[in-house]
C-alpha positions in Angstrom: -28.0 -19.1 51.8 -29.9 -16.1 52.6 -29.3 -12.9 50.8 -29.9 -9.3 50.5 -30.7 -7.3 47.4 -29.3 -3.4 48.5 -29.0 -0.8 46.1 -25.3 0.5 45.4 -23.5 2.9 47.9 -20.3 5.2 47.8 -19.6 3.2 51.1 -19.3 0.2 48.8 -16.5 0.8 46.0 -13.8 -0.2 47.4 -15.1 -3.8 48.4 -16.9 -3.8 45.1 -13.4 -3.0 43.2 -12.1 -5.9 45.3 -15.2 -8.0 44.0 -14.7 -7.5 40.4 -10.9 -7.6 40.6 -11.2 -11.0 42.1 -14.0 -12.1 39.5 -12.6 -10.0 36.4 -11.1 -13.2 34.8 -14.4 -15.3 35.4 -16.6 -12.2 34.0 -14.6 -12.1 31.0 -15.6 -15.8 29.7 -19.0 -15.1 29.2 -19.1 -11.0 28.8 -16.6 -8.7 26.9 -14.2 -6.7 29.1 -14.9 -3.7 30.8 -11.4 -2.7 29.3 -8.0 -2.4 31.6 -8.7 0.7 32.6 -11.9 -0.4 34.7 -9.7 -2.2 36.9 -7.4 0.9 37.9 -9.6 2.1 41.4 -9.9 5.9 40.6 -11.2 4.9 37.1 -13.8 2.5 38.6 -14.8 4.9 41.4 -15.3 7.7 38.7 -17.5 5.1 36.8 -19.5 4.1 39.4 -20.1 7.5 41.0 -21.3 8.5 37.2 -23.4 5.3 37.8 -25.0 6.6 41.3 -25.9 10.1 39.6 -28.1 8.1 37.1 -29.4 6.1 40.0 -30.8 9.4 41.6 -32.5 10.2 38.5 -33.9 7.1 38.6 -32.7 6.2 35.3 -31.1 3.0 36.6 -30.6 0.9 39.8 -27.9 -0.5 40.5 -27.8 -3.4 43.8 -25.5 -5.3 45.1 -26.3 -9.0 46.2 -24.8 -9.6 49.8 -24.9 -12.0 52.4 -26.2 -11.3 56.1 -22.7 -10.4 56.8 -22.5 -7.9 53.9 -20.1 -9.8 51.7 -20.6 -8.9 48.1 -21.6 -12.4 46.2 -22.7 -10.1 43.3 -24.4 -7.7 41.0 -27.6 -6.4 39.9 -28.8 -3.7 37.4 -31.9 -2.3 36.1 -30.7 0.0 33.1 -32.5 1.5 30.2 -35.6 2.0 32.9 -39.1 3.5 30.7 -41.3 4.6 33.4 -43.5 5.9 30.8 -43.8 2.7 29.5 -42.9 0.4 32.7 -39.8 -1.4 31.2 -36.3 -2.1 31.8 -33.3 -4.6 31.3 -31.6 -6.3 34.1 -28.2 -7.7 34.1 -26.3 -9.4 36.3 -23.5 -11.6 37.9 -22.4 -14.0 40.7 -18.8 -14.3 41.9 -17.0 -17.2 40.8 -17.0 -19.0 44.5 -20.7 -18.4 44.8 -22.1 -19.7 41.5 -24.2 -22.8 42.1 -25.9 -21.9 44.7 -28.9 -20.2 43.4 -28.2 -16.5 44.4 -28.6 -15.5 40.7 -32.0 -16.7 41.2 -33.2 -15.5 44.4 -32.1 -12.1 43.7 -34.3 -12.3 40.8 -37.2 -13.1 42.5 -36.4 -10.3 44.8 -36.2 -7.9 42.2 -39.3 -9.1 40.3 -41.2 -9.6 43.9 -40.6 -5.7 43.7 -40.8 -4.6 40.3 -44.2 -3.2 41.1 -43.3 -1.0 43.7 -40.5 0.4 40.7 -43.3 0.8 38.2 -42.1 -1.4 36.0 -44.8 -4.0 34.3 -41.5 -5.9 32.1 -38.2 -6.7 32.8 -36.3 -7.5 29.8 -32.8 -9.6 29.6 -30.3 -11.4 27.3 -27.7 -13.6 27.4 -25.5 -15.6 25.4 -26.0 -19.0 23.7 -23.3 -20.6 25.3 -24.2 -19.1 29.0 -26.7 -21.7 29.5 -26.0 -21.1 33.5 -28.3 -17.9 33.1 -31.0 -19.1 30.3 -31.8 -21.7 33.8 -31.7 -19.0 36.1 -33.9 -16.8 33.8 -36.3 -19.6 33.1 -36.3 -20.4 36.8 -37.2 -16.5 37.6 -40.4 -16.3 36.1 -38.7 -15.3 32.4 -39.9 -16.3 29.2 -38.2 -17.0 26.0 -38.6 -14.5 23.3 -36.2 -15.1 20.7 -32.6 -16.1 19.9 -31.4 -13.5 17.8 -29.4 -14.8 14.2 -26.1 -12.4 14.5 -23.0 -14.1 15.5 -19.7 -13.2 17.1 -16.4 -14.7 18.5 -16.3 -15.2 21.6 -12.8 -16.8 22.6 -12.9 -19.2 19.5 -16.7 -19.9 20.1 -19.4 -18.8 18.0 -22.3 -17.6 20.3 -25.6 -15.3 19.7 -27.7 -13.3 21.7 -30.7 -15.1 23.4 -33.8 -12.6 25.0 -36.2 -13.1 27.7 -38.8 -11.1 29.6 -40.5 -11.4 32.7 -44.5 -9.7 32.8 -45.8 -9.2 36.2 
């Protein structure tokens, strides 16, 4: 499937709040909750619009992964951007019906296939122990291992840690 890596819009919240509504239960297996409020559309437009601010500053960048037709599959975000040192972490996730099919990973490459022209030389990213989905689709996108960190936490009866990567172009 071919996809498109566009940076976040006001034009999209409301199929975005549709998106994450859809995929909130999904989300919240592998990553704590945004919290209830989150999911209440003027709260998440207020949010995001906070979000676009700090994308005009350049301070973070926030895409969307779509399909030709413009159908949200997913998210992307480069936060915690250091242009004066050429870093940032990216995050990200696939809707529920779409996992599988490699977006995760081509949007990565897109992103990295462009990091350049962002100024960044390292992309940084974690994950959980038990999200072995993404430690593949990070591996797959050019990321390297850096370290599995020894703090612990419950996650829905499971015991799971932090695992880091980084991507150096």
């Amino acid at each position: 499937m071919e996809i498109l890596l566009e940076k976040l819009h006001e034009a999209d919240m409301e199929q975005l709040y549709d998106f994450e509504l859809e995929n909130r239960d999904y989300f919240e297996e592998m990553v704590p909750s945004r919290g209830d409020d989150y999911y209440h559309f003027q709260t998440f437009k207020q949010r995001n619009m906070e979000l676009l601010d700090e994308q005009k500053q350049g301070l973070c960048y926030f895409y969307l992964i779509k399909n030709n037709e413009g159908q949200i599959l997913g998210r992307m975000n480069l936060v915690d951007i250091d242009t004066s040192q050429g870093t940032a972490h990216v995050g990200y996730r696939v809707g529920k019906v779409f996992t599988g099919k490699g977006l995760a990973k081509n949007a990565l490459k897109l992103l990295v296939e462009n990091a350049s022209e962002l100024g960044l030389k390292k992309i940084e990213a974690k994950t959980t122990t038990n999200n072995i989905g993404s430690q593949k689709v990070l591996e797959k996108s050019g990321f390297k291992y850096v370290e599995t960190r020894e703090e612990q936490y419950d996650r829905h009866g499971e015991t799971v840690s932090f695992v880091y990567y980084a991507w150096e172009g």
